[in-house]
N, C-alpha and C positions, 0 to 999 in steps of 0.2 A: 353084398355090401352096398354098391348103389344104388338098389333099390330101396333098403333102408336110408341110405345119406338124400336119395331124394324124397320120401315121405318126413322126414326131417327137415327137409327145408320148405317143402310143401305145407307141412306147420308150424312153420313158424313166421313163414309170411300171412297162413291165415290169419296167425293170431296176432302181428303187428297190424294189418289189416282192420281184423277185428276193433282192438283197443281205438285205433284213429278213427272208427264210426263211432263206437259209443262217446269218447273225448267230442268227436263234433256235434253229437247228438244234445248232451246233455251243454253243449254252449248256444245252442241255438234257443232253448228253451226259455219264453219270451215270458218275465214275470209280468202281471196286470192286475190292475190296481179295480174296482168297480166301485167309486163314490156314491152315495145317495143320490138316486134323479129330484132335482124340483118338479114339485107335485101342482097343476093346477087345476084344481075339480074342487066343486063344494061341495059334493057328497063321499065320497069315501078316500080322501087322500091316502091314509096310511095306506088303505088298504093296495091300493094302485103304487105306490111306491113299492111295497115290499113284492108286489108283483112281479113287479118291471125287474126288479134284481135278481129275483128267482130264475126269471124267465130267461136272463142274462147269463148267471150263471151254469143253468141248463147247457145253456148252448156252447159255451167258451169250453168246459170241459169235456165237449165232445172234441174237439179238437186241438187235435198233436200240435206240439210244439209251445200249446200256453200253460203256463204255471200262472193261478190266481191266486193272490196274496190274501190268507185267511181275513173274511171280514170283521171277525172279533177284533182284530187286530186295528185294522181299516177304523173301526166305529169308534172306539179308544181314542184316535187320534185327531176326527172329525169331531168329537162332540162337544157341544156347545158352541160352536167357531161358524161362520157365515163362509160357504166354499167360495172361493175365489180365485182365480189365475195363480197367484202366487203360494194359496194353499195347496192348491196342487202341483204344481211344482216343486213344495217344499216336501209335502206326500210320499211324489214318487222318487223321491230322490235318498227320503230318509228309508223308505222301505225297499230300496232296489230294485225298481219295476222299468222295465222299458217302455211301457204304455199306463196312462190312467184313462178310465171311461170315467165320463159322467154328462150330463145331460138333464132333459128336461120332458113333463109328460104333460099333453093337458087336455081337458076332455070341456068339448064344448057339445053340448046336446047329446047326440047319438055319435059323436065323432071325437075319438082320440089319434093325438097327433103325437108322434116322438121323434123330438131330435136327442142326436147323437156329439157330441164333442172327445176325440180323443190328442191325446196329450204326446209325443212323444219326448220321454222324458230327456234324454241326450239332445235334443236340438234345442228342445225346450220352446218347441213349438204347435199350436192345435193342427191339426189337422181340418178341410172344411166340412164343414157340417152335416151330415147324414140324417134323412128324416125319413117317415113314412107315416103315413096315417090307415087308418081303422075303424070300423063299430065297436060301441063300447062292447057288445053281445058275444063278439069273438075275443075278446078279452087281449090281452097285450103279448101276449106266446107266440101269436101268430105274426103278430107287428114284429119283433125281436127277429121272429125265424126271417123274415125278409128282409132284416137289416143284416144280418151276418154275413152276408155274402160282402158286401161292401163292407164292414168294419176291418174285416178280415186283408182286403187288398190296402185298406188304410195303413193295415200294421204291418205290410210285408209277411202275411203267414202264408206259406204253400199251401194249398187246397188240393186234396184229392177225391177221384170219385169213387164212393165204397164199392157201393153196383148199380148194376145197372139192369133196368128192369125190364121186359117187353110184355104187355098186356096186350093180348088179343093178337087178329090180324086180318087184315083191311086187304081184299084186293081192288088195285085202283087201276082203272080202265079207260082208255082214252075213248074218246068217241063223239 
């Protein structure tokens, strides 16, 4: 009998255990909002706009802990209205996001630049600005992949490393 009475208590604390990770799992999950970036290039705006989002959202849902708020949704609400501070604010508050992105892209020559603005919705404050720039040749995927590292500490998300890799190997000799 108490060996049974302790495999019984043995699960039951896993499974109290359990429940209070998944309960704090699914509260940490940080909704985010991705507005339209302003677009400034005279040859292919749309095209660089819908890039930059793609490329955005690529990335966002690679990583745990963000929930993105459907952009049909997003666009619905945006359309026709000139974004502004208080639109987004008003955004993310109606859709229940603890972060909005939005920003801005602009390609002068051979070189695009992107800044970053994130929102956080509860302070109701930006965050400062995050930029990087680019060739247009590499296209904006690569710009985004360099921005995440910092948007990511903007919003307080844990960052972990998947793996980690060792190519090759180098003997190095004093002499």
């Amino acid at each position: 009998m108490p060996l049974n009475s302790l495999i019984l208590s043995l699960f039951l604390v896993f499974s109290i255990f359990f429940d209070l990770q998944v309960g704090l799992a699914a509260e940490e999950l940080k909704k985010t909002v991705i507005l339209p970036f302003q677009v400034y290039s005279k040859a292919n705006a749309r095209e660089l706009q819908k890039g930059i989002n793609e490329a955005l959202t690529d990335q966002l849902r690679k990583i745990r802990g963000i929930e993105l708020i459907a952009e049909g949704q997003v666009m619905r609400m945006v359309e026709g209205k000139v974004i502004n501070d208080s639109l987004i604010s008003m955004l993310g508050k109606q859709t229940g996001a603890a972060f909005v992105i939005t920003g801005s892209l602009t390609e002068l020559g051979d070189i695009i630049s992107v800044n970053v603005r994130i929102m956080d919705v509860r302070k109701g404050v930006f965050s400062p600005v995050i930029f990087a720039q680019g060739r247009v040749s590499e296209g904006v995927g690569p710009i985004i992949a360099r921005l995440i590292g910092d948007m990511l500490i903007r919003m307080g998300t844990e960052q972990r490393i998947a793996r980690i890799e060792i190519k090759g190997s180098r003997r190095i000799e004093s002499g």
